[in-house]
OpenMM code with the backbone's topology and positions (N, CA, C; nanometers):
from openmm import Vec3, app, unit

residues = "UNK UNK UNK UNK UNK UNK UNK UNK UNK UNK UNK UNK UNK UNK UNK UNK UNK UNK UNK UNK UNK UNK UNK UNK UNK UNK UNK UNK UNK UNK UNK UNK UNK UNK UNK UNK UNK UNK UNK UNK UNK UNK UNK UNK UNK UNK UNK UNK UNK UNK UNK UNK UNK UNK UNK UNK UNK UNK UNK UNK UNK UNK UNK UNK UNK UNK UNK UNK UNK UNK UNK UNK UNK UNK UNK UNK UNK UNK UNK UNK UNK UNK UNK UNK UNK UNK UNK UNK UNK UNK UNK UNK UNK UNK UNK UNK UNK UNK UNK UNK UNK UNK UNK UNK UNK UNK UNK UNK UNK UNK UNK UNK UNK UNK UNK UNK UNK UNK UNK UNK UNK UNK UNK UNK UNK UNK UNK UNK UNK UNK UNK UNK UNK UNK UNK UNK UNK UNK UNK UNK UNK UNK UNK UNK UNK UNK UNK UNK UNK UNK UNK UNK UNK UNK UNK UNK UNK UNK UNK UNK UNK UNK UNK UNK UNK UNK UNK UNK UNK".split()
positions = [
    Vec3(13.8272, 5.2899, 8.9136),
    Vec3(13.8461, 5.2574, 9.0539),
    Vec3(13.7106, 5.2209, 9.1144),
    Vec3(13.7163, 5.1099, 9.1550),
    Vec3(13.5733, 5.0395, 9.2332),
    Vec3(13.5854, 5.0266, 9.3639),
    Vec3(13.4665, 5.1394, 9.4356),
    Vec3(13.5142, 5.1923, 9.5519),
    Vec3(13.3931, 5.0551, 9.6458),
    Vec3(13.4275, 4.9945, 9.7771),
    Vec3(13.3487, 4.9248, 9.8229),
    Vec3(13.2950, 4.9690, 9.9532),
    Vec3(13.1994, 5.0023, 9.9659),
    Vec3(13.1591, 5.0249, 10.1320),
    Vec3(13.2008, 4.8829, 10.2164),
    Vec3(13.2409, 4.9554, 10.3225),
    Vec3(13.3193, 4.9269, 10.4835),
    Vec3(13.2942, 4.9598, 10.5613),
    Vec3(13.2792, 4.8781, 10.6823),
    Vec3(13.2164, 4.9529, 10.7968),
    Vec3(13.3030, 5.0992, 10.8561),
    Vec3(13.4479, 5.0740, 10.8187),
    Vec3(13.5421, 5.1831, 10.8501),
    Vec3(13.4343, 5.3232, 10.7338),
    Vec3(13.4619, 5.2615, 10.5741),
    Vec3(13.4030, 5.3343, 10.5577),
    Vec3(13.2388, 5.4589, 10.5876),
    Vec3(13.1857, 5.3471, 10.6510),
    Vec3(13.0456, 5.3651, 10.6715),
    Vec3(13.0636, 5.4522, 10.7979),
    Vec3(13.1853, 5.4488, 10.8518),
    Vec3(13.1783, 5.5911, 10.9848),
    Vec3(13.1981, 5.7044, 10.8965),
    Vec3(13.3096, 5.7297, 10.8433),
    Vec3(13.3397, 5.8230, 10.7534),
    Vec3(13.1974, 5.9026, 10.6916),
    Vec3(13.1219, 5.8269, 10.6124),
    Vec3(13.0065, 5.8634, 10.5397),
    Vec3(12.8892, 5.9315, 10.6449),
    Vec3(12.8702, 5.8510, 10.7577),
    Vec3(12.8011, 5.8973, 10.8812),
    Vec3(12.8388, 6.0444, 10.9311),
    Vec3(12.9773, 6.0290, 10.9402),
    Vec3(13.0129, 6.1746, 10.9745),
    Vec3(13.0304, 6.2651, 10.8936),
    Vec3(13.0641, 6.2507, 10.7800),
    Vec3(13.0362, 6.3209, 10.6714),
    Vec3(12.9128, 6.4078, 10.6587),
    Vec3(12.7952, 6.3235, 10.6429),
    Vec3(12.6865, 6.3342, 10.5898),
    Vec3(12.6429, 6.4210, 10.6799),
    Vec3(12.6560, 6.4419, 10.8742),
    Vec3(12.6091, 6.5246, 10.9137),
    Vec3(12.6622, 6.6666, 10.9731),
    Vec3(12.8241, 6.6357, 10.9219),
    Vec3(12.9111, 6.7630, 10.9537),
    Vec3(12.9643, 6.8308, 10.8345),
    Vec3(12.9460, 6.7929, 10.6901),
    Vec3(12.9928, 6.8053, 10.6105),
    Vec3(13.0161, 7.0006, 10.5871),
    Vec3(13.1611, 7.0182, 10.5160),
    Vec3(13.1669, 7.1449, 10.4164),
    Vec3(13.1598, 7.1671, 10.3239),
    Vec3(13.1302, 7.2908, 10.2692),
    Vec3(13.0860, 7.3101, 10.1505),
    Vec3(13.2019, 7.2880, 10.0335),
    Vec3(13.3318, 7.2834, 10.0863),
    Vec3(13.4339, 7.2348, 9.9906),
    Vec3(13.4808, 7.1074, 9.9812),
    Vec3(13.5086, 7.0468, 9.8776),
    Vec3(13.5755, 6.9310, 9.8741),
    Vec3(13.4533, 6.8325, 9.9409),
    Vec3(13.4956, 6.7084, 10.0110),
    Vec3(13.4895, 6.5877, 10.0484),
    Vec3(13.5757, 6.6279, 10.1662),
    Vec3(13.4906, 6.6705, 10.2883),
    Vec3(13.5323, 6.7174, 10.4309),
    Vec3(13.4025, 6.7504, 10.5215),
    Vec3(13.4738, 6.7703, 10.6569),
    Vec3(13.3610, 6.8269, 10.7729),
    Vec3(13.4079, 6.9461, 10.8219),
    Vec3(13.2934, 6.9888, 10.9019),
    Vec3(13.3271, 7.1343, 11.0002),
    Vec3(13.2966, 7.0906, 11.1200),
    Vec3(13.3550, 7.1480, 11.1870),
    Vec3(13.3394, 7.1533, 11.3565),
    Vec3(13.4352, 7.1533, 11.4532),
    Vec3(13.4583, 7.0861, 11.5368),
    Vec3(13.5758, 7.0730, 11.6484),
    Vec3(13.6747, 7.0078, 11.6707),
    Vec3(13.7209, 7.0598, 11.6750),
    Vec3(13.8535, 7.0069, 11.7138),
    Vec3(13.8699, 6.8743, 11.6969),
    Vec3(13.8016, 6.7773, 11.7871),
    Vec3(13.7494, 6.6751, 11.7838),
    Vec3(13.7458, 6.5634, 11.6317),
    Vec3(13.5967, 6.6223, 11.5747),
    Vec3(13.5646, 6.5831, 11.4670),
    Vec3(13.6729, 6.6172, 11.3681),
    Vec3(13.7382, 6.7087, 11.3743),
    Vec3(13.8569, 6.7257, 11.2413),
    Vec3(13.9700, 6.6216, 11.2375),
    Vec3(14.0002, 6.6370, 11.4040),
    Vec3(14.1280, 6.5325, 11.4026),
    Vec3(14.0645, 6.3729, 11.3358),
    Vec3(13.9435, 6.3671, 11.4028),
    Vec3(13.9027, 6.2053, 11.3916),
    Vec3(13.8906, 6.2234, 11.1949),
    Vec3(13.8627, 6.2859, 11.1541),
    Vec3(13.8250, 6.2368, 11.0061),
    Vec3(13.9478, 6.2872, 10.9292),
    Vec3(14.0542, 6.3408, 10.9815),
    Vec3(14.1906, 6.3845, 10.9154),
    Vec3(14.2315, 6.2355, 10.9416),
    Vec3(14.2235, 6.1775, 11.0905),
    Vec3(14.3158, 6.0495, 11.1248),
    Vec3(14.2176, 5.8926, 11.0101),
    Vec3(14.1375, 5.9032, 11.0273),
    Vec3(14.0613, 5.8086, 10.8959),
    Vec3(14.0862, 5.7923, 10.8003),
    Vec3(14.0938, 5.9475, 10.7462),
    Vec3(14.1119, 5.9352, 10.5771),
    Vec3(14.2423, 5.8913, 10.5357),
    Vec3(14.3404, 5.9696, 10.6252),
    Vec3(14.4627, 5.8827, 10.6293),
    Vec3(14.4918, 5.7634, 10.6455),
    Vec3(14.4329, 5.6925, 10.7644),
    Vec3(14.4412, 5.5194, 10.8058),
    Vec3(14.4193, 5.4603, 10.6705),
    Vec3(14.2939, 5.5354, 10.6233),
    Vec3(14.2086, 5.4549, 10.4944),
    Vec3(14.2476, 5.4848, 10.3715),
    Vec3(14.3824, 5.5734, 10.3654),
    Vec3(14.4135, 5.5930, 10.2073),
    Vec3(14.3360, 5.6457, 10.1331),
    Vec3(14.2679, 5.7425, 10.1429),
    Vec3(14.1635, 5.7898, 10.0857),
    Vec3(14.2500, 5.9098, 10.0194),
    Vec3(14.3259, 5.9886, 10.0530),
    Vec3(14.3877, 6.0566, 9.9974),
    Vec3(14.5459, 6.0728, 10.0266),
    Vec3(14.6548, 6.1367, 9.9805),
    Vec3(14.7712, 6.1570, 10.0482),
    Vec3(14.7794, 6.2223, 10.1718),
    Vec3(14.8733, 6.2505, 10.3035),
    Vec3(14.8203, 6.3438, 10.3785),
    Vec3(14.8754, 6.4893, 10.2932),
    Vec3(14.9560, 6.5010, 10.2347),
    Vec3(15.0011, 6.6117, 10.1592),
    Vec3(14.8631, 6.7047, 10.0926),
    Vec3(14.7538, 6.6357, 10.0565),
    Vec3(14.6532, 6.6406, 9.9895),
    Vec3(14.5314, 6.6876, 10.0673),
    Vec3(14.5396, 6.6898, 10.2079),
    Vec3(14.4625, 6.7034, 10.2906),
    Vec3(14.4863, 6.9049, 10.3400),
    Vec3(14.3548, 6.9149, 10.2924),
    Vec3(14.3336, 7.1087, 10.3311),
    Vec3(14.2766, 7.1032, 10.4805),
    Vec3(14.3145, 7.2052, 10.4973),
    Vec3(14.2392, 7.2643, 10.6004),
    Vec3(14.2002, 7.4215, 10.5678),
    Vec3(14.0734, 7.4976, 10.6845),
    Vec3(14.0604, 7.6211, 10.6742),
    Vec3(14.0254, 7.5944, 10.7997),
    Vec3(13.9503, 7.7285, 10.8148),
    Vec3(13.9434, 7.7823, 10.9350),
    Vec3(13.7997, 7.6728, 10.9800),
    Vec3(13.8169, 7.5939, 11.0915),
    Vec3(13.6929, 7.5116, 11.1761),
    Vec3(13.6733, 7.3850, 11.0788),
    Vec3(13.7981, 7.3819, 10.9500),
    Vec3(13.6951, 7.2508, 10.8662),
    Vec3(13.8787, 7.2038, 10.8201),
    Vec3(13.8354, 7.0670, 10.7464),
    Vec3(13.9438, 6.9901, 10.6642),
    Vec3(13.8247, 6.8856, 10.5494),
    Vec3(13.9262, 6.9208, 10.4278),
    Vec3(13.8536, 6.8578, 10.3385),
    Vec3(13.9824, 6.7726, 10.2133),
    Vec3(13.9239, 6.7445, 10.1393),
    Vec3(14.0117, 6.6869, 10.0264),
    Vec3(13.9445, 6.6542, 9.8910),
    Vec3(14.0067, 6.6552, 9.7544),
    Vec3(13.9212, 6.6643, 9.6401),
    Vec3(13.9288, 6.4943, 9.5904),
    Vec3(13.8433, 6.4510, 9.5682),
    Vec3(13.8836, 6.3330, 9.4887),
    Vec3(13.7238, 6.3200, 9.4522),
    Vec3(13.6909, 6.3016, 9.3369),
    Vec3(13.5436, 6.3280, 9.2482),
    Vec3(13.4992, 6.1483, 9.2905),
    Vec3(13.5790, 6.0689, 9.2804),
    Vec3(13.5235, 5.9536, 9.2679),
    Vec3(13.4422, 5.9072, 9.4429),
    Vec3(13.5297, 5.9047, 9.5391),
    Vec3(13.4982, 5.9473, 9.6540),
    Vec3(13.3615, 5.9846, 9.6666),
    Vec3(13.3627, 6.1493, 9.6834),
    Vec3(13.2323, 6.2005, 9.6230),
    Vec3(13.1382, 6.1654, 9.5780),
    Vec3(13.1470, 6.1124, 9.4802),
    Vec3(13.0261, 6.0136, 9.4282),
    Vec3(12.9617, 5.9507, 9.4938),
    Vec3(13.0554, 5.8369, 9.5565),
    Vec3(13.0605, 5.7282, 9.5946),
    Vec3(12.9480, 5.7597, 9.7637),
    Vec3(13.0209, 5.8821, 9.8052),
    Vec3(12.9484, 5.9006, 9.9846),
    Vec3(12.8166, 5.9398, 9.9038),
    Vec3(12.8102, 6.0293, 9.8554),
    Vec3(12.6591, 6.0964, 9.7817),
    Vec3(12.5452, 5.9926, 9.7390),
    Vec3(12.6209, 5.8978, 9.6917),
    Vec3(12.5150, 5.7377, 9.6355),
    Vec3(12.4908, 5.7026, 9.7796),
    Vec3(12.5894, 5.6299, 9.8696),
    Vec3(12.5653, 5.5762, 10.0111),
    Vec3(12.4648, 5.6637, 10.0259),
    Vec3(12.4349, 5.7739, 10.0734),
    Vec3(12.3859, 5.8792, 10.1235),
    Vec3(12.2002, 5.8817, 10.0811),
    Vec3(12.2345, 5.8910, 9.9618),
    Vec3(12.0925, 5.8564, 9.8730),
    Vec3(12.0153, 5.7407, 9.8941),
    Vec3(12.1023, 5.6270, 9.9195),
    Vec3(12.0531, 5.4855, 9.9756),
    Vec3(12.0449, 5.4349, 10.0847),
    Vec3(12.0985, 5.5340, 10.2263),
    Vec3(12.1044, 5.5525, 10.3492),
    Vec3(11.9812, 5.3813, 10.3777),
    Vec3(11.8689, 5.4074, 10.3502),
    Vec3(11.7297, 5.3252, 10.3971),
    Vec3(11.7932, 5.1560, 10.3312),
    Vec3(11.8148, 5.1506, 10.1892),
    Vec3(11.8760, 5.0242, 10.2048),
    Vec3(11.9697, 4.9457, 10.2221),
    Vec3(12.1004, 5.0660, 10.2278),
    Vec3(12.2362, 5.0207, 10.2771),
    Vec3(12.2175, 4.9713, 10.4425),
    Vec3(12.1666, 5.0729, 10.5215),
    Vec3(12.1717, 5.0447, 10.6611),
    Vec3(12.0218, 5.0182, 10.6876),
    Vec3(12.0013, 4.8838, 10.6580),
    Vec3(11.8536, 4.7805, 10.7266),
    Vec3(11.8773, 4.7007, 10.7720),
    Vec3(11.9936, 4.6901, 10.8103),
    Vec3(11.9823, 4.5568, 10.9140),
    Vec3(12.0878, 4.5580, 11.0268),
    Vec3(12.0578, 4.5117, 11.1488),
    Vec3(12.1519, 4.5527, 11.2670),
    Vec3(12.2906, 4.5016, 11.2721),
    Vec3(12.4133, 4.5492, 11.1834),
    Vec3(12.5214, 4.5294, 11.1435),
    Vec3(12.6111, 4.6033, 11.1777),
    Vec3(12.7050, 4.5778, 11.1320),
    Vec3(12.8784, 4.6490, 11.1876),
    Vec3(12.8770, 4.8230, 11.1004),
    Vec3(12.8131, 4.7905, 10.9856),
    Vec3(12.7768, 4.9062, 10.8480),
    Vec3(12.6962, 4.9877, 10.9735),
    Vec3(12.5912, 4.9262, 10.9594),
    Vec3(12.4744, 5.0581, 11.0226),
    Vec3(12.5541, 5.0696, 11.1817),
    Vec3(12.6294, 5.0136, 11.2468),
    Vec3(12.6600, 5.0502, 11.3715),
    Vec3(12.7537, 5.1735, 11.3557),
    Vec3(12.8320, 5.1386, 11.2800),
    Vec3(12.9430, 5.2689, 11.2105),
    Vec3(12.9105, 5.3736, 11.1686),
    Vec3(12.8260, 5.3535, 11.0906),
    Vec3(12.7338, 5.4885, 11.0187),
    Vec3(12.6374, 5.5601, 11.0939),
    Vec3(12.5786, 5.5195, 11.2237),
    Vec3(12.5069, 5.5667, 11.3113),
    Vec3(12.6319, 5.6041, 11.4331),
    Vec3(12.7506, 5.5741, 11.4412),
    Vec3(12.8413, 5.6445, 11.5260),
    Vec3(12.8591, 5.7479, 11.4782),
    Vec3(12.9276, 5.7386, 11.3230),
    Vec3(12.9494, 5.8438, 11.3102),
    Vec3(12.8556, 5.9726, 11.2718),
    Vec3(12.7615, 5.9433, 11.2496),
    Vec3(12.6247, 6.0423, 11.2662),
    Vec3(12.6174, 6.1179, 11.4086),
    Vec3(12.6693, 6.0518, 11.5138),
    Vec3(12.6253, 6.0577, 11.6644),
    Vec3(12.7281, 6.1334, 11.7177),
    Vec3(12.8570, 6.0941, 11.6541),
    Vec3(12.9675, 6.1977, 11.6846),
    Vec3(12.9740, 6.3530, 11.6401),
    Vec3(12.9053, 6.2879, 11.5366),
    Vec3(12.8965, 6.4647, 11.4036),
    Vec3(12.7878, 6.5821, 11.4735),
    Vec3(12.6577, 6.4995, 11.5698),
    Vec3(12.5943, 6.6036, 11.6126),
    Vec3(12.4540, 6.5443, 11.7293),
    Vec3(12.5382, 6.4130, 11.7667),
    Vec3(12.4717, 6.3981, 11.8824),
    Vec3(12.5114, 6.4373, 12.0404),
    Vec3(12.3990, 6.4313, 12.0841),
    Vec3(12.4032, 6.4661, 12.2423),
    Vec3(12.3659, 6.3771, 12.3547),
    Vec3(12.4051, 6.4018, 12.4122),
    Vec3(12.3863, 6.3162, 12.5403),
    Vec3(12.3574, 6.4301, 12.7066),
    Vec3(12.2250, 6.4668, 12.7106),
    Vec3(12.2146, 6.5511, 12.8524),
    Vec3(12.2473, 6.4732, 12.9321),
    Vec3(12.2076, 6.5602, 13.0968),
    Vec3(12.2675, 6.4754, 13.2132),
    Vec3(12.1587, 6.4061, 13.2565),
    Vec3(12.0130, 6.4156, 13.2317),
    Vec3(11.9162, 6.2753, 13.2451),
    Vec3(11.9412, 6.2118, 13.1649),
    Vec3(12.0082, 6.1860, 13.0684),
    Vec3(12.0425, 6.0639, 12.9977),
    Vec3(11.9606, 6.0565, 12.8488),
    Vec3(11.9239, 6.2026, 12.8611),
    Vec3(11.8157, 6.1964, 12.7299),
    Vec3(11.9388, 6.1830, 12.5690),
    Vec3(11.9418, 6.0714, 12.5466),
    Vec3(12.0354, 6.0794, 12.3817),
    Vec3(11.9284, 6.1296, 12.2096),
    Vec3(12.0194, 6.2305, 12.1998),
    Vec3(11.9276, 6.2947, 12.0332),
    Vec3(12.0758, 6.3032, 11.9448),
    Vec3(12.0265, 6.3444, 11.8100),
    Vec3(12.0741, 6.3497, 11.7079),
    Vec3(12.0453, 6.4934, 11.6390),
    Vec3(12.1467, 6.5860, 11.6230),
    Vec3(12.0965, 6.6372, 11.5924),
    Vec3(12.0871, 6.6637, 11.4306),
    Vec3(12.0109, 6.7820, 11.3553),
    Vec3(12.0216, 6.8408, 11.2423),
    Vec3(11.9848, 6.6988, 11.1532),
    Vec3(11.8555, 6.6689, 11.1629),
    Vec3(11.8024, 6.4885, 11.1093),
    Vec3(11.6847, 6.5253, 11.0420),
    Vec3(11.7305, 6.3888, 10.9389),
    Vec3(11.6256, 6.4530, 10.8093),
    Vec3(11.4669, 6.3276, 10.8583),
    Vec3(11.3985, 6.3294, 10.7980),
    Vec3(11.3097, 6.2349, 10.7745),
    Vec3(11.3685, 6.0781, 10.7507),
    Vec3(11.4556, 6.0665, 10.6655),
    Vec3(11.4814, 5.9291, 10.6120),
    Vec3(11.6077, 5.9345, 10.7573),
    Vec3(11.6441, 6.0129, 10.8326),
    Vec3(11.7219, 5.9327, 10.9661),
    Vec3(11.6214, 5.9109, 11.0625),
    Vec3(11.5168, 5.9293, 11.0780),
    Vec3(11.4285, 5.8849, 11.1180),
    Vec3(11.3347, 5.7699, 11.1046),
    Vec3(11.3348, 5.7721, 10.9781),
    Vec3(11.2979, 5.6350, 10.8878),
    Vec3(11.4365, 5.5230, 10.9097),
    Vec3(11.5364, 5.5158, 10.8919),
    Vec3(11.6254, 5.4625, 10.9087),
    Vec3(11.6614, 5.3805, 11.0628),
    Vec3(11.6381, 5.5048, 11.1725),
    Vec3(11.6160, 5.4759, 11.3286),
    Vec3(11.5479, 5.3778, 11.3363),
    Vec3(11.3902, 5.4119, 11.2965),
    Vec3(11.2743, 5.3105, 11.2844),
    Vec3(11.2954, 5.1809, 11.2425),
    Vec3(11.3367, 5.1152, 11.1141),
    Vec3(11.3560, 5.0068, 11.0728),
    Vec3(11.4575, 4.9160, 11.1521),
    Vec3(11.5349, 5.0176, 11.2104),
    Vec3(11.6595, 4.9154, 11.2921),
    Vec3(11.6210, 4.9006, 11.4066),
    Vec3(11.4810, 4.9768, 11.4723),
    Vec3(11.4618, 4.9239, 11.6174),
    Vec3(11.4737, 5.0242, 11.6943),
    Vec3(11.4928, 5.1702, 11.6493),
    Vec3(11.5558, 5.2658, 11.7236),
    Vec3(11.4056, 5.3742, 11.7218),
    Vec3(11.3531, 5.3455, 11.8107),
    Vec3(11.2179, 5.4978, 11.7670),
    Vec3(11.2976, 5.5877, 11.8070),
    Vec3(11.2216, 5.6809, 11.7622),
    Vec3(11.2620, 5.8514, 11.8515),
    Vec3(11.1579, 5.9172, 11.8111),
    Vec3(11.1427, 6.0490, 11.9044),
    Vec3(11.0750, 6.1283, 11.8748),
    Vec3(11.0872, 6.2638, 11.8177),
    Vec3(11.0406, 6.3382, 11.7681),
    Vec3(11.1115, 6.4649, 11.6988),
    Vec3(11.0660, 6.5538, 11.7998),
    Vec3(11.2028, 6.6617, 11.7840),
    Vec3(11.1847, 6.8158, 11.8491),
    Vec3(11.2073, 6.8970, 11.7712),
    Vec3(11.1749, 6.9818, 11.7254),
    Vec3(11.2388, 7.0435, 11.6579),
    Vec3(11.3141, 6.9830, 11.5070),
    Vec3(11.4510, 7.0264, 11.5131),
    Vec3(11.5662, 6.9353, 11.4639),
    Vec3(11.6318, 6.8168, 11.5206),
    Vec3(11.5844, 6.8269, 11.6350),
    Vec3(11.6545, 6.7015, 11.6774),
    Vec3(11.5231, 6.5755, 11.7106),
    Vec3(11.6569, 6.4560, 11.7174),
    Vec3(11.5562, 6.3436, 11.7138),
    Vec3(11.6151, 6.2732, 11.8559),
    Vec3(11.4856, 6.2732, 11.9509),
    Vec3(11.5029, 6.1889, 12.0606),
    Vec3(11.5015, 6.0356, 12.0884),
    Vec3(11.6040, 5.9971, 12.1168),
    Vec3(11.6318, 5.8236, 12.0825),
    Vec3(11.5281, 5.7831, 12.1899),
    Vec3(11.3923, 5.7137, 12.1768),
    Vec3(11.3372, 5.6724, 12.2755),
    Vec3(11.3911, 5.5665, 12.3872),
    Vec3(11.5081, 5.4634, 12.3412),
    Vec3(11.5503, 5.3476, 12.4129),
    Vec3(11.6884, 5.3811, 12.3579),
    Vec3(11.7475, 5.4665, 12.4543),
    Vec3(11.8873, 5.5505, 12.4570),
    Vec3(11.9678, 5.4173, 12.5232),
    Vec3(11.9228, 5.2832, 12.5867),
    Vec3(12.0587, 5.2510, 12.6361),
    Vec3(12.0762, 5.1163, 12.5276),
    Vec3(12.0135, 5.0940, 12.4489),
    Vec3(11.9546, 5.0188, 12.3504),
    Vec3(12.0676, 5.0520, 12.1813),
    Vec3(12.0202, 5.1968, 12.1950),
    Vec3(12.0682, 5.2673, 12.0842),
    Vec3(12.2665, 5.2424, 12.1158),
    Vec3(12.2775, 5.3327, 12.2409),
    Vec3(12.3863, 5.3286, 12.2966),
    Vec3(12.5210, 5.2064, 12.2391),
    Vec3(12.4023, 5.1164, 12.3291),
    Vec3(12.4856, 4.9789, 12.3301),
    Vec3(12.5308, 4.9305, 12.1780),
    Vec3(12.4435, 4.9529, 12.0997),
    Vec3(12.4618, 4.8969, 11.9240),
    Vec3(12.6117, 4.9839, 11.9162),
    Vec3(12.6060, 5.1452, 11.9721),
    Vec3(12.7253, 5.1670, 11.8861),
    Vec3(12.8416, 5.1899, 11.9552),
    Vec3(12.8060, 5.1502, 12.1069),
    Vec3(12.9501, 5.1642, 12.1877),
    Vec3(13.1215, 5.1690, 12.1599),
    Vec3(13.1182, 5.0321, 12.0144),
    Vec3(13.2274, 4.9860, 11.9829),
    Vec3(13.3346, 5.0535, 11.9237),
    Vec3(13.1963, 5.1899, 11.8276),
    Vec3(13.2585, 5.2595, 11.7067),
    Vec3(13.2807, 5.3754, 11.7106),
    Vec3(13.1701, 5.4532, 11.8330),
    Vec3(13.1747, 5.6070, 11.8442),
    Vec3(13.3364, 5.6279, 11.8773),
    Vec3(13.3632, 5.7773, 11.8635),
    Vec3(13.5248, 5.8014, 11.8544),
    Vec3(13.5027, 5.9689, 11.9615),
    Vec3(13.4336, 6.0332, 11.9053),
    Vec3(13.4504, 6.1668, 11.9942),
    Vec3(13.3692, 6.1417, 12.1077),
    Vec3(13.2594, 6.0767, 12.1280),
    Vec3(13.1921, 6.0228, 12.2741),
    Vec3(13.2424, 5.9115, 12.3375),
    Vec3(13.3846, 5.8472, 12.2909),
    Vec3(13.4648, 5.7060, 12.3260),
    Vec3(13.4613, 5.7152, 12.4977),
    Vec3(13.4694, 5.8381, 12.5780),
    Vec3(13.5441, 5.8313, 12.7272),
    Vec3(13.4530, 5.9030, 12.7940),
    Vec3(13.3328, 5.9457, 12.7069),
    Vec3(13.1790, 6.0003, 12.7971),
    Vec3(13.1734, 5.8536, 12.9169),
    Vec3(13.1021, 5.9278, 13.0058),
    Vec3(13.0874, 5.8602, 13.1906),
    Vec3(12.9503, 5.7174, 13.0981),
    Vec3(12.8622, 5.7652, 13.0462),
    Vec3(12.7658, 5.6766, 13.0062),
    Vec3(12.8022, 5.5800, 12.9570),
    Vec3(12.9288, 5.5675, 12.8453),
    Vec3(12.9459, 5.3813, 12.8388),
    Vec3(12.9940, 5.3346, 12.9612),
    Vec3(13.0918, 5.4051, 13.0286),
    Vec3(13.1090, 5.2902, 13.1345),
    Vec3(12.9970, 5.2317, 13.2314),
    Vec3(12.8618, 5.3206, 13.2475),
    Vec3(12.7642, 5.2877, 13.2697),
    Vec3(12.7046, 5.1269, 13.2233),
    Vec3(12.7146, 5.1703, 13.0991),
    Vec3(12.6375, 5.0992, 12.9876),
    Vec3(12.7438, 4.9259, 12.9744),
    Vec3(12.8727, 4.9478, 13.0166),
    Vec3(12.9398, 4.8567, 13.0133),
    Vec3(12.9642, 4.7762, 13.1784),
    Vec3(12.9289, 4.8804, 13.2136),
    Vec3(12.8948, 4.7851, 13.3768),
    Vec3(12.7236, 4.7034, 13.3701),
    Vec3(12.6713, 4.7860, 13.2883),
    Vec3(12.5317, 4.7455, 13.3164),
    Vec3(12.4888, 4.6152, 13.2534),
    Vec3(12.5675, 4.5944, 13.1607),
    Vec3(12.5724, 4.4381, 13.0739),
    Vec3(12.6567, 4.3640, 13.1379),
    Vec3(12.7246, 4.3573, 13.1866),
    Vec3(12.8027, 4.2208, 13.2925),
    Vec3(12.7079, 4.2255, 13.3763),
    Vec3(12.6211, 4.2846, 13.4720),
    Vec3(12.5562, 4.2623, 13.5505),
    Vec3(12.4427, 4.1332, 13.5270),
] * unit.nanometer
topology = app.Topology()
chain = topology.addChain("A")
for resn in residues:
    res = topology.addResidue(resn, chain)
    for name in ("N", "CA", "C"):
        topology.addAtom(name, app.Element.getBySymbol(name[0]), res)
């Protein structure tokens, strides 16, 4: 089976990569994030829904090839996503859903970010600065705008409609 990266896929892997559980090919967290990557894997045939676990705060599913497949993306993060595309727009939503923030000055971070998402930020145009664990998007309406199309758990936050009034203007 010859699995192909997709931008559908490339949310999946995004959110994966920063919510992931320790079982199976799954995430942890809210409510939110479970439904959105239960409703994916399904859209995307990735597994049966019969096939789909849950536990307590997480949902996962076994398929080795899969697996592989996000773990390679993952490893190649820097040359899969170099260039300002539908891939890296997807894969940076779903990164953003899995553990970004948005305060009420408008400051946008990422959280729980390695070096190479930082390196990755960088090449596409996106500085930030580090705190801690988290990474501060320096040009938040910039960043924003690239992934308006794709984010899913920040879809009805007050800031795109901002961000979508502010471009017709």
């Amino acid at each position: 089976m010859k699995i192909k990266l997709s931008p559908e896929l490339s949310y999946l892997i995004g959110l994966w990569r920063k919510a992931r559980c320790p079982d199976g090919l799954g995430v942890q967290g809210g409510k939110d994030i479970l439904e959105i990557f239960s409703k994916e894997v399904i859209d995307r045939q990735l597994t049966p829904p019969g096939k789909l676990l849950t536990g307590e705060d997480k949902v996962y599913f076994y398929h080795t090839a899969y697996r592989k497949f996000f773990q390679e993306v993952e490893k190649a993060q820097l040359e899969r996503f170099k260039y300002l595309n539908e891939y890296a727009a997807n894969y940076l939503a779903g990164m953003f859903d899995a553990t970004g923030h948005i305060d009420e000055r408008g400051l946008v971070s990422l959280g729980n970010a390695s070096k190479g998402d930082e390196m990755m930020l960088l090449r596409l145009g996106f500085g930030s600065k580090r705190r801690s664990e988290r990474l501060i998007i320096e040009r938040p309406v910039l960043f924003l705008t690239f992934i308006r199309n794709y984010v899913k758990v920040f879809k009805g936050h007050k800031v795109f409609d901002y961000i979508k009034n502010e471009r017709k203007a």
